[in-house]
KEMI-870780 format. One record per residue: residue in one letter; x, z, y of N, C-alpha, C, O in turn. Coordinates in Angstrom, 3 decimals. Example, Ala and Ser with C-alpha at 12.3 -4.5 7.8 and 13.67 -1.06 7.14 Angstrom:
BEGIN
> mikol	n.px	n.pz	n.py	ca.px	ca.pz	ca.py	c.px	c.pz	c.py	o.px	o.pz	o.py
> a	13.190	7.800	-5.690	12.300	7.800	-4.500	13.200	7.800	-3.300	14.236	8.465	-3.319;
> s	12.850	7.080	-2.250	13.670	7.140	-1.060	12.900	7.870	0.030	13.409	8.039	1.138;
This chain:
BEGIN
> mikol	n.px	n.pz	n.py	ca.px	ca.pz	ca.py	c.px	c.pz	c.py	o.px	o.pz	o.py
> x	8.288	37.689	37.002	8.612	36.743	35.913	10.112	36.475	35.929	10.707	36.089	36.935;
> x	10.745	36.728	34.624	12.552	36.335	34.598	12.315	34.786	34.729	11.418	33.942	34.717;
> x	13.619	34.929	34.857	14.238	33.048	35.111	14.143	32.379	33.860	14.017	31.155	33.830;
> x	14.195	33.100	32.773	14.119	32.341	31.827	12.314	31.641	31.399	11.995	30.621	30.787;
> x	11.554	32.615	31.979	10.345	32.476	31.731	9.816	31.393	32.753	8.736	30.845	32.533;
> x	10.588	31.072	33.899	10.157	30.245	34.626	10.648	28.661	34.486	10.041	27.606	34.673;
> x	12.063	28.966	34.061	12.545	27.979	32.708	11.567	27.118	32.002	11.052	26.026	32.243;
> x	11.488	28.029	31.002	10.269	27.808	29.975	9.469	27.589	30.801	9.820	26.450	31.106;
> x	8.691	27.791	31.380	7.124	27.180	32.097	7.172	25.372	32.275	6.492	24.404	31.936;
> x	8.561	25.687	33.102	8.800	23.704	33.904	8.718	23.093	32.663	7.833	22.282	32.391;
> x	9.646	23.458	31.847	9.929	22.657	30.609	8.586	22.301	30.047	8.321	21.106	29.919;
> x	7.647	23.278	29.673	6.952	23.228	28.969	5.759	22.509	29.552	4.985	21.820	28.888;
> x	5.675	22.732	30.874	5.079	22.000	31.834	4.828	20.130	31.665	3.818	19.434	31.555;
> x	5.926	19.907	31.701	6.747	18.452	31.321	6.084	17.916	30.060	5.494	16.837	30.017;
> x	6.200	18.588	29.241	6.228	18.443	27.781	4.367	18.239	27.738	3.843	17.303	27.134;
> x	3.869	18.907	28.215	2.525	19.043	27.877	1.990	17.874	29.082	1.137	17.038	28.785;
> x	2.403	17.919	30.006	1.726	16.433	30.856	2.290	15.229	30.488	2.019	14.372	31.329;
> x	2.989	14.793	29.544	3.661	13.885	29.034	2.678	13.054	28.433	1.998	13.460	27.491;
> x	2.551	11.829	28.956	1.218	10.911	28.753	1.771	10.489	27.234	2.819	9.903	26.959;
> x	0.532	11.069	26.171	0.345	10.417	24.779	-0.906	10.348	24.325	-1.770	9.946	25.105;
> x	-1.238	10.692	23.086	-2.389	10.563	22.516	-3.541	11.305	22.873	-4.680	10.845	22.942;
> x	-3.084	12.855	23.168	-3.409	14.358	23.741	-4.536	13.656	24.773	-5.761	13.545	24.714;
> x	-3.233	13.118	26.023	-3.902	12.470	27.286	-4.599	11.715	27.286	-5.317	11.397	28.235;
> x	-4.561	11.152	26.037	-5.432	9.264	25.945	-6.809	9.932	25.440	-7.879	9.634	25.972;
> x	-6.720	10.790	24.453	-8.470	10.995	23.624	-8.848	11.705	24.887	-10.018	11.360	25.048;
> x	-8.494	12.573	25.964	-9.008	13.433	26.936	-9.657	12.042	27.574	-10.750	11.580	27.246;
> x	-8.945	11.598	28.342	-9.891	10.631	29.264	-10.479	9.728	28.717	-11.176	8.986	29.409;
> x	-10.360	9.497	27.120	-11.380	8.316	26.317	-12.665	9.616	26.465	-13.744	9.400	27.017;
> x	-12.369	10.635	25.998	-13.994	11.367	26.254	-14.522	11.951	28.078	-15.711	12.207	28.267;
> x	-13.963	12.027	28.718	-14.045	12.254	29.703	-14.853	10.838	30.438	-15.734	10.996	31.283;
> x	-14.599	10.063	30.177	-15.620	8.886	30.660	-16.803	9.090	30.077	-17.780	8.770	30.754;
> x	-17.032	9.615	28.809	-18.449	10.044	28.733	-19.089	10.794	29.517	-20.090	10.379	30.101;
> x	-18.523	12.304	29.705	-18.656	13.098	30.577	-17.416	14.152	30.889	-16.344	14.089	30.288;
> x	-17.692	15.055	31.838	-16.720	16.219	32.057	-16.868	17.169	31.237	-15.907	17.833	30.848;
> x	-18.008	17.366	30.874	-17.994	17.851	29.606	-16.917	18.167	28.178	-16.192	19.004	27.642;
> x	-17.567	16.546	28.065	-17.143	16.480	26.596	-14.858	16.429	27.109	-13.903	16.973	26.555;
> x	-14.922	15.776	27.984	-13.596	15.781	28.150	-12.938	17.216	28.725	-11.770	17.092	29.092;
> x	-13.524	18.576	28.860	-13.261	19.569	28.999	-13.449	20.318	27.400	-12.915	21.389	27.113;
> x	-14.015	19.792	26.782	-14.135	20.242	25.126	-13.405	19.640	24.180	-13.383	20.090	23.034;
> x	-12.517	18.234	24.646	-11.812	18.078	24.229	-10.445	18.339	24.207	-9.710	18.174	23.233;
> x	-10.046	18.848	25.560	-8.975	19.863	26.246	-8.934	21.107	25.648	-7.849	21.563	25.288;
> x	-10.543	22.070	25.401	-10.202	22.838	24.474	-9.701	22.368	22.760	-9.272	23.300	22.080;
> x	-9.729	21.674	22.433	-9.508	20.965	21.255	-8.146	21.142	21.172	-7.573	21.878	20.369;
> x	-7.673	20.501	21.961	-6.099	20.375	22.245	-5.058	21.761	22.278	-4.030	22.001	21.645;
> x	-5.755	22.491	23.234	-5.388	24.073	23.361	-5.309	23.962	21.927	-4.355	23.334	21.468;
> x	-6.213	24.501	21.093	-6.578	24.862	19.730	-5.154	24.207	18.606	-4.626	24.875	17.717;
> x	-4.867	23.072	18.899	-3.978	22.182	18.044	-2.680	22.868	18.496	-1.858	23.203	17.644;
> x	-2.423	23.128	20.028	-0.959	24.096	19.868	-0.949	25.115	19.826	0.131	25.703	19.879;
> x	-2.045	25.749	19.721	-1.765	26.979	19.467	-1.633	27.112	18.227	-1.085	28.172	17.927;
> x	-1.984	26.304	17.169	-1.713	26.388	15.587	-0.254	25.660	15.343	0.183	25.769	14.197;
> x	0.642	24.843	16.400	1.675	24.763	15.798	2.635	25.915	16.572	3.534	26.380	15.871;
> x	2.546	26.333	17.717	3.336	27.313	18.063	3.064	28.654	17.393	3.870	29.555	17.624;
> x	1.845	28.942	16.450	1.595	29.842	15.802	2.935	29.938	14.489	3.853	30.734	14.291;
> x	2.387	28.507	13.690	3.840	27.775	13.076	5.011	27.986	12.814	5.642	28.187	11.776;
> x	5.495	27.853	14.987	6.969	27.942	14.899	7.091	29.601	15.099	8.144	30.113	14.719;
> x	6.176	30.367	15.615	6.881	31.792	15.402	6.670	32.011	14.069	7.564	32.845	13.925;
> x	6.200	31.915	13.020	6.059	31.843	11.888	6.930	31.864	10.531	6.857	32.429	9.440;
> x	8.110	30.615	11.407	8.752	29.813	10.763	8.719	29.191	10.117	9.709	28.788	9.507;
> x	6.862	28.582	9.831	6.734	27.667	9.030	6.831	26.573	9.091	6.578	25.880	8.106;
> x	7.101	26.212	9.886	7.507	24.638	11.096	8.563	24.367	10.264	8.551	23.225	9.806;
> x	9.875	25.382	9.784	11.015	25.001	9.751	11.011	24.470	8.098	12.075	24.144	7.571;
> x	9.762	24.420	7.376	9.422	23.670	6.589	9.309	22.180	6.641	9.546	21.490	5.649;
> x	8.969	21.711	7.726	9.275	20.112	7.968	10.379	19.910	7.881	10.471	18.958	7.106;
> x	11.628	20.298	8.290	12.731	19.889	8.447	13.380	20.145	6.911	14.077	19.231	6.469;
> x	13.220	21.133	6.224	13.266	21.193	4.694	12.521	19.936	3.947	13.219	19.253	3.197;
> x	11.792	19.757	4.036	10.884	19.017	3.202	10.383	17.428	3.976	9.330	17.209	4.574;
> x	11.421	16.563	3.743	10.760	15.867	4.691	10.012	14.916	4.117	10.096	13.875	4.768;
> x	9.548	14.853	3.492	8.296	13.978	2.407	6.919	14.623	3.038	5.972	13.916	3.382;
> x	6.934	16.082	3.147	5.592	16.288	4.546	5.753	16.591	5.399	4.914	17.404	5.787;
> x	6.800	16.273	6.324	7.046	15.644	7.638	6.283	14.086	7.391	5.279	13.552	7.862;
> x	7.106	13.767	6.608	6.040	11.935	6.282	4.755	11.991	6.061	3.944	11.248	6.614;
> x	4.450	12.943	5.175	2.894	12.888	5.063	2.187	13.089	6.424	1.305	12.316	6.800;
> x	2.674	14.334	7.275	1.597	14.642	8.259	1.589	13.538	9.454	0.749	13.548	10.354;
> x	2.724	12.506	9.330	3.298	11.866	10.603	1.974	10.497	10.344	1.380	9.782	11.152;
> x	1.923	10.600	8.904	0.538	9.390	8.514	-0.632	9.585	8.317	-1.577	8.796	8.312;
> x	-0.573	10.954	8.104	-1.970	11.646	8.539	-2.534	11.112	10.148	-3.570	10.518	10.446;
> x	-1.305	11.630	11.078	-1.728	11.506	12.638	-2.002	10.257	12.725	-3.041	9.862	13.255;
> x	-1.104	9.464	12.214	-1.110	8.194	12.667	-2.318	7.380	12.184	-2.773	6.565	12.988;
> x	-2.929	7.494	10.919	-4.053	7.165	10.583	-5.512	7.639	11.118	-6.590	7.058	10.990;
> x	-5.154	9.128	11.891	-6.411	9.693	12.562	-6.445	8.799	13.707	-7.447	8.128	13.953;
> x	-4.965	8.745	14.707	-4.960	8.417	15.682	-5.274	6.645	16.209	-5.597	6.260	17.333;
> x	-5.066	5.900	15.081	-5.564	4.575	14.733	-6.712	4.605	14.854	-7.392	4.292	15.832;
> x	-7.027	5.003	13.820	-8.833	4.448	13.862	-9.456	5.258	15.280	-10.519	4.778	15.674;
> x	-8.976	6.298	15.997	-10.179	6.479	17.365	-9.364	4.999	18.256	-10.103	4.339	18.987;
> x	-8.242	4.684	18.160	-7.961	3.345	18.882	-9.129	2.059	18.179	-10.008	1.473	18.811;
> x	-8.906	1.950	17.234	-9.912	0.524	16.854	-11.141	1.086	16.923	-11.906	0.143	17.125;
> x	-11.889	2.299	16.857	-13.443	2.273	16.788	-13.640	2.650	18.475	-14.788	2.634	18.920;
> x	-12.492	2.987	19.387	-12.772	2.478	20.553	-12.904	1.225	21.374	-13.637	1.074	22.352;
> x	-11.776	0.016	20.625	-11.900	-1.553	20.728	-13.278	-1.533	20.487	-14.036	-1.778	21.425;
> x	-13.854	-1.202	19.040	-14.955	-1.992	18.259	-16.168	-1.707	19.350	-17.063	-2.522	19.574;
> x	-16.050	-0.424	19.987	-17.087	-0.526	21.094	-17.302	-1.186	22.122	-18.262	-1.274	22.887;
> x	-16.108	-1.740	22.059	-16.611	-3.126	23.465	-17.402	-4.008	23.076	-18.166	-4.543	23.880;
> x	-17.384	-4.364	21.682	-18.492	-5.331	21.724	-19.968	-5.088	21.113	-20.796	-5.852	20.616;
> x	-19.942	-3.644	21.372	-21.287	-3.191	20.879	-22.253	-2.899	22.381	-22.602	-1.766	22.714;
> x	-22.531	-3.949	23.041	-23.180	-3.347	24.213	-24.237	-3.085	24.426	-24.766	-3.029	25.536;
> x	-25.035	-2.746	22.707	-26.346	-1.970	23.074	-26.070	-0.275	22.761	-26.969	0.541	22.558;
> x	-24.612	0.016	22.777	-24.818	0.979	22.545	-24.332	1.908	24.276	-24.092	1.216	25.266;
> x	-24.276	3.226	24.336	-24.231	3.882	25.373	-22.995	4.632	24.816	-22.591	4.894	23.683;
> x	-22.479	4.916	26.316	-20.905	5.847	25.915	-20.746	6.870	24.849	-19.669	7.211	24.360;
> x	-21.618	7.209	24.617	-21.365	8.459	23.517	-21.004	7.571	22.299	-19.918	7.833	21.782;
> x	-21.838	6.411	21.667	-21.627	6.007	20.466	-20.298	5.197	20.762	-19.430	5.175	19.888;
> x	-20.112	4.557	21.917	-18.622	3.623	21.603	-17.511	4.841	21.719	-16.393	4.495	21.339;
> x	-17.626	6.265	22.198	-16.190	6.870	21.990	-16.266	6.885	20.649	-15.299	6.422	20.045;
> x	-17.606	7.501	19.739	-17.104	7.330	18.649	-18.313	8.862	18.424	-18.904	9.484	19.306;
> x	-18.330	9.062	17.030	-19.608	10.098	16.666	-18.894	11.580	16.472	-19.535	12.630	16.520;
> x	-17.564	11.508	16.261	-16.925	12.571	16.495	-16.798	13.794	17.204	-16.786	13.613	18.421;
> x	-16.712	14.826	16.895	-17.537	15.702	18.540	-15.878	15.888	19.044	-14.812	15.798	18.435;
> x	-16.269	16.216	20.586	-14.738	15.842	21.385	-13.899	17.024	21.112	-12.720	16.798	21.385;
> x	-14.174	18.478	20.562	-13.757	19.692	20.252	-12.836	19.247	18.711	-11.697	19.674	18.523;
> x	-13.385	18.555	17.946	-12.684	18.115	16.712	-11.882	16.809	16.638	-11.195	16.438	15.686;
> x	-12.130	16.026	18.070	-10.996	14.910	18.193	-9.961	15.525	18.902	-8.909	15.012	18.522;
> x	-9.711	16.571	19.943	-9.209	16.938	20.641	-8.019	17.727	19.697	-6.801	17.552	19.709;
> x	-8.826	18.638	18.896	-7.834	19.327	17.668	-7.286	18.862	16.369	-6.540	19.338	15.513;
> x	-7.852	17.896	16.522	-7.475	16.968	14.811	-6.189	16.150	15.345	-5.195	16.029	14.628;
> x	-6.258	15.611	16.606	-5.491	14.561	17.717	-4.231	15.215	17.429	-3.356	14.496	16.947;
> x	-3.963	16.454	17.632	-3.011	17.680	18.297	-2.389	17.790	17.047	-1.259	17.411	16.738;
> x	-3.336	18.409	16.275	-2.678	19.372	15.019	-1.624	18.073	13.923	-0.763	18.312	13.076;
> x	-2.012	17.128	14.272	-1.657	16.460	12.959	-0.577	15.491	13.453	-0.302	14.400	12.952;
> x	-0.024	16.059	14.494	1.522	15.758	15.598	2.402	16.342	14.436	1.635	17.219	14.037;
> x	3.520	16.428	13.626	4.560	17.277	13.018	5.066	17.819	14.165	5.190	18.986	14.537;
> x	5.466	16.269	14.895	6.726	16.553	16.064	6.641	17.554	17.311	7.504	17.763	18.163;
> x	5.234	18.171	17.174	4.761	19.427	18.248	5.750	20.403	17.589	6.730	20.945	18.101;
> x	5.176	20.526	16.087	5.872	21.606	15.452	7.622	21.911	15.744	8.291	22.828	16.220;
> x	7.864	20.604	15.171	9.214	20.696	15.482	9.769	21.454	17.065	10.340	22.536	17.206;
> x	9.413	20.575	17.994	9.341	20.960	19.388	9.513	22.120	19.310	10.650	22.541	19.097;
> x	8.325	23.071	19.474	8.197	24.575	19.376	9.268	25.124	18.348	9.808	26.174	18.694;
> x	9.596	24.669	17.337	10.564	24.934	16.439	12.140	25.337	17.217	12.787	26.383	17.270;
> x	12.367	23.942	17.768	13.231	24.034	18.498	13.741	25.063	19.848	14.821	25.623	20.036;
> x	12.270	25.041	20.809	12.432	25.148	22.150	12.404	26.468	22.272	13.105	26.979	23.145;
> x	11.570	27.307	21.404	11.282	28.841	21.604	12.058	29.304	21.331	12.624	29.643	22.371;
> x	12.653	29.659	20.429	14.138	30.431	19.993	14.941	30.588	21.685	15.301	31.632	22.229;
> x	15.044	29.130	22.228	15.971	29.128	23.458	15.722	30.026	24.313	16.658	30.351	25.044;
> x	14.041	30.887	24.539	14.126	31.113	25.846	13.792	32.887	25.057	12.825	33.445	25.576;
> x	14.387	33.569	24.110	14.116	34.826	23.244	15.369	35.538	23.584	16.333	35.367	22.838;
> x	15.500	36.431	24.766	17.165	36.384	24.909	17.613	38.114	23.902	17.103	39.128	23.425;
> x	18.588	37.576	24.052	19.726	38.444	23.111	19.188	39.964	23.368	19.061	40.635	24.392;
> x	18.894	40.244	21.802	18.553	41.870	21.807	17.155	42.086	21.807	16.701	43.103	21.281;
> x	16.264	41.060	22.454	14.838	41.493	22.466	14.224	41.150	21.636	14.615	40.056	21.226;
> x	13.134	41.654	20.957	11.966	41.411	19.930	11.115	40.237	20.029	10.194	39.929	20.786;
> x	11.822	39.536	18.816	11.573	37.892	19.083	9.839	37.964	18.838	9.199	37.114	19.456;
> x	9.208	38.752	18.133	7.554	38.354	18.169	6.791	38.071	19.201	6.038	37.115	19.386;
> x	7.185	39.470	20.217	6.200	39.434	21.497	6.685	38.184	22.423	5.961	37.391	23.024;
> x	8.018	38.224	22.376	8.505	37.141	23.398	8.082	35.834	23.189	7.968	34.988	24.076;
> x	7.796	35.640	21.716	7.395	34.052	21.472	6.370	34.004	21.509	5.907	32.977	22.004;
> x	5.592	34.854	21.115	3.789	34.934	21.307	3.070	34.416	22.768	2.037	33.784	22.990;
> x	4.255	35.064	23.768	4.029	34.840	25.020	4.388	33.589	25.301	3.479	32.926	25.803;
> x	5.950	32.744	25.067	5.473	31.791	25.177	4.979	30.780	24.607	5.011	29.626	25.034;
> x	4.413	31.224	23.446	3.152	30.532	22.900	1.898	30.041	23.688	1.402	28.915	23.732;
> x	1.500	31.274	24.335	0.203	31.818	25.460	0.373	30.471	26.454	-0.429	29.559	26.654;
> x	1.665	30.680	26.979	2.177	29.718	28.365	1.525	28.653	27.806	0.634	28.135	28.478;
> x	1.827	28.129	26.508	1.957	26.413	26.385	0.758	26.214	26.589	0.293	25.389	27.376;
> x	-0.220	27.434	25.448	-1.426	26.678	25.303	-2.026	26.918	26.705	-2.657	25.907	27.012;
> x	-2.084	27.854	27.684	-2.495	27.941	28.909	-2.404	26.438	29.571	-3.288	25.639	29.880;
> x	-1.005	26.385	29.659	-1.103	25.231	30.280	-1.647	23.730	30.251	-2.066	22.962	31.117;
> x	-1.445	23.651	28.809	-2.427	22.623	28.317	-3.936	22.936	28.681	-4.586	22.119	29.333;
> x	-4.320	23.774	28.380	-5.732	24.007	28.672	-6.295	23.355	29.967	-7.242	22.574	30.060;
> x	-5.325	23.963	31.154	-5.586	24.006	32.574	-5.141	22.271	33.111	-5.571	21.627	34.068;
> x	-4.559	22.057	32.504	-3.715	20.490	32.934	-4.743	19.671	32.401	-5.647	19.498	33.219;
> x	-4.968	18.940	30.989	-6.131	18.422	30.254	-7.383	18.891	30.922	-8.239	18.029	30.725;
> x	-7.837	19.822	31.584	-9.450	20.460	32.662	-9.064	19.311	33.840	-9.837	18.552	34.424;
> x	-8.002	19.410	33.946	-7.754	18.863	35.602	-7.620	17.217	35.385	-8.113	16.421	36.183;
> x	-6.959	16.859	34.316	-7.679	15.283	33.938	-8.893	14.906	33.913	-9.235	13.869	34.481;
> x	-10.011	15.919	33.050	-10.879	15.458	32.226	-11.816	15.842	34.109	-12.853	15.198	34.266;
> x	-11.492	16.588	35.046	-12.267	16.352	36.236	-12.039	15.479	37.045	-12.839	14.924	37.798;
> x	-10.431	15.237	36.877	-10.084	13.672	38.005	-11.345	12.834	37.347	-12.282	12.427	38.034;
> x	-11.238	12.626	35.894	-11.889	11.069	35.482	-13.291	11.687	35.415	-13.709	11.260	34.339;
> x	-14.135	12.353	35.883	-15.540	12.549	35.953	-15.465	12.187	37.890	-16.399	11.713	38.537;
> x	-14.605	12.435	38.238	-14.714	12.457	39.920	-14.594	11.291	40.371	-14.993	11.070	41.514;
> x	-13.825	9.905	39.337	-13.725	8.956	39.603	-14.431	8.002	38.378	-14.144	7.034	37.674;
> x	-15.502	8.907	38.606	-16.746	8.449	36.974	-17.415	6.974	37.671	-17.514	5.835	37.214;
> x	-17.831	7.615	39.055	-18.752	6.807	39.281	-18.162	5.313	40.140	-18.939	4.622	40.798;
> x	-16.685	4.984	39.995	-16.181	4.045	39.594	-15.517	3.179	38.690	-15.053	2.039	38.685;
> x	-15.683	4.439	37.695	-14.976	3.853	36.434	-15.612	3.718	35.418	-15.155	3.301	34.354;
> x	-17.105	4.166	35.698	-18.373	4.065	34.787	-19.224	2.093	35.196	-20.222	1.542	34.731;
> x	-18.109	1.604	36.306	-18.790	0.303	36.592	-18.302	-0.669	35.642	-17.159	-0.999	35.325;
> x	-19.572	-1.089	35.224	-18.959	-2.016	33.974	-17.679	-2.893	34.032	-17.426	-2.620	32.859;
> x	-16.847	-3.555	34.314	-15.979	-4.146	34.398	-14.509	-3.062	34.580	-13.385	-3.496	34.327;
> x	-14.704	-1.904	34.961	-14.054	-1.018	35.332	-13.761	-0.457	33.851	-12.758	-0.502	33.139;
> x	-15.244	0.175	33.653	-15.236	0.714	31.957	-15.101	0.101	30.726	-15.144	0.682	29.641;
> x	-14.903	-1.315	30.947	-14.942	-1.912	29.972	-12.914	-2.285	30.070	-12.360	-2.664	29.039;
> x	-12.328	-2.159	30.995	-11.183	-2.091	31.041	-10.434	-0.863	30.706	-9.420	-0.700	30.028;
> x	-11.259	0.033	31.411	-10.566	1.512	31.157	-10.541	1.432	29.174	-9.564	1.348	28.430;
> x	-11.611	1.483	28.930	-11.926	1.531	27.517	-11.067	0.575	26.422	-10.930	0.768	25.214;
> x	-10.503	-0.586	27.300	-10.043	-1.402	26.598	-8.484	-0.967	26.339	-7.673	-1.338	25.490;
> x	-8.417	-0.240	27.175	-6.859	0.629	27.775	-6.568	1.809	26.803	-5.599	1.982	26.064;
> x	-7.307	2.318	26.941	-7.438	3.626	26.022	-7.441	3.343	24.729	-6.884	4.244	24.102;
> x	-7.875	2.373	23.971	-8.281	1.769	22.793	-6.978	1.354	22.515	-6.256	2.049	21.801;
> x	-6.551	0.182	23.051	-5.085	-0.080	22.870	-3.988	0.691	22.921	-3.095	0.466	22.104;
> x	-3.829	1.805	23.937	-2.878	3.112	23.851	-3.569	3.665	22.351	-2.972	3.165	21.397;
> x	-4.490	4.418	22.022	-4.443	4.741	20.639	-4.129	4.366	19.698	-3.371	5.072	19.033;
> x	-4.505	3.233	19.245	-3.764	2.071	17.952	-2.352	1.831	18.206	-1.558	1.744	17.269;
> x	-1.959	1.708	19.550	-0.509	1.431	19.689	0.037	2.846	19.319	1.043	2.769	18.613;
> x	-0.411	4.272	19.646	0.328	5.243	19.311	-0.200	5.557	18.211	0.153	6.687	17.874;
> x	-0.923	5.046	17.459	-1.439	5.853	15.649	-0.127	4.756	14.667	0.502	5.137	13.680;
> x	-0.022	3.208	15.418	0.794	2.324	14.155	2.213	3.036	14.956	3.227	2.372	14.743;
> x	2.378	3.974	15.621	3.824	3.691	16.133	4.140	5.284	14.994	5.167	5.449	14.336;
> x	3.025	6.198	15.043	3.361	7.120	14.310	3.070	6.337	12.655	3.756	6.950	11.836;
> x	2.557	5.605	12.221	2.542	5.400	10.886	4.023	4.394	11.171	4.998	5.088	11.462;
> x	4.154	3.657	11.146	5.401	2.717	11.343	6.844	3.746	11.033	7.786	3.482	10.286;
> x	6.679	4.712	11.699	8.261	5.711	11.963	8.743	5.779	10.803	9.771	5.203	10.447;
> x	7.669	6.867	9.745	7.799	7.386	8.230	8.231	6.397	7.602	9.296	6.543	7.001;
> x	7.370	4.776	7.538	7.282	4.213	6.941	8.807	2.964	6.837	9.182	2.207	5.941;
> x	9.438	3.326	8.500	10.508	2.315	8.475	11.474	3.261	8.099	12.295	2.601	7.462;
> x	11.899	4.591	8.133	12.777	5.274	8.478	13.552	5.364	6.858	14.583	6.018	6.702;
């Protein structure tokens, strides 16, 4: 592996364990089960691999042209990413229901990718970051494809390794007072990051 590719890995490394929304819907479904929080990791995979698809594309570099849908998609997210925050609150006080109905009826494969895809600022990212590591003279397709591969790899494998910490520490965090905090946590990180992405467009 060149230096540049190992470059790119850390970086990208960083970027993808970077606690946000990604991280928050993984362990909001992962308290259901390992399962569903390993299907929601694939979810996630799925969401960058459609914006790094994007930026080799160059269709990414359409946000930065057009920034009226940069705004649109930033309230798209932010409106997806809201409501799994409040219909995760609203489940605290539903306590005849069981974990599946308070994450929400959503299957974790389509929160995981809806979560992801409807980020602009992934796009951008990849927009930005790939070009850097394409060095002089070589055939920018294969090189970006690859590190396309990296990102979503890594996401894949990082989001598995959450969604098993919080099944491994299920059977303390499944104790009511525990889960009803965790849940209350997660709920509040979502709404706080869905109004922070609607807020941006809307103040900017």
């Amino acid at each position: 592996m060149d230096g540049q590719l190992i470059a790119f890995t850390g970086i990208a490394a960083g970027l993808v364990a970077m606690p946000g929304a990604d991280f928050t819907v993984v362990v909001r479904n992962a308290l259901v089960s390992r399962r569903a929080g390993a299907v929601c990791a694939l979810g996630i995979a799925g969401g960058l691999l459609v914006h790094t698809a994007l930026a080799v594309a160059g269709v990414a570099a359409v946000l930065i042209a057009v920034p009226a849908l940069f705004r649109a998609l930033q309230l798209l997210g932010g409106v997806y990413v809201l409501q799994l925050g409040l219909r995760t609150l609203w489940g605290l006080g539903q306590a005849s229901q069981g974990p599946e109905e308070a994450v929400g009826a959503a299957h974790p494969l389509r929160q995981g990718f809806v979560t992801n895809v409807l980020n602009p600022k992934a796009s951008l990212t990849f927009l930005s970051l790939l070009p850097q590591f394409v060095p002089a003279g070589s055939h920018a397709l294969p090189r970006t494809l690859l590190l396309a591969l990296i990102v979503c790899a890594l996401a894949l494998a990082w989001f598995q390794v959450v969604a098993l910490l919080v099944d491994r520490l299920g059977r303390w965090l499944r104790r009511p007072r525990a889960a009803r905090g965790l849940q209350a946590g997660t709920g509040v990180a979502l709404a706080a990051l869905g109004a922070a992405l609607l807020l941006e467009p809307l103040l900017a």
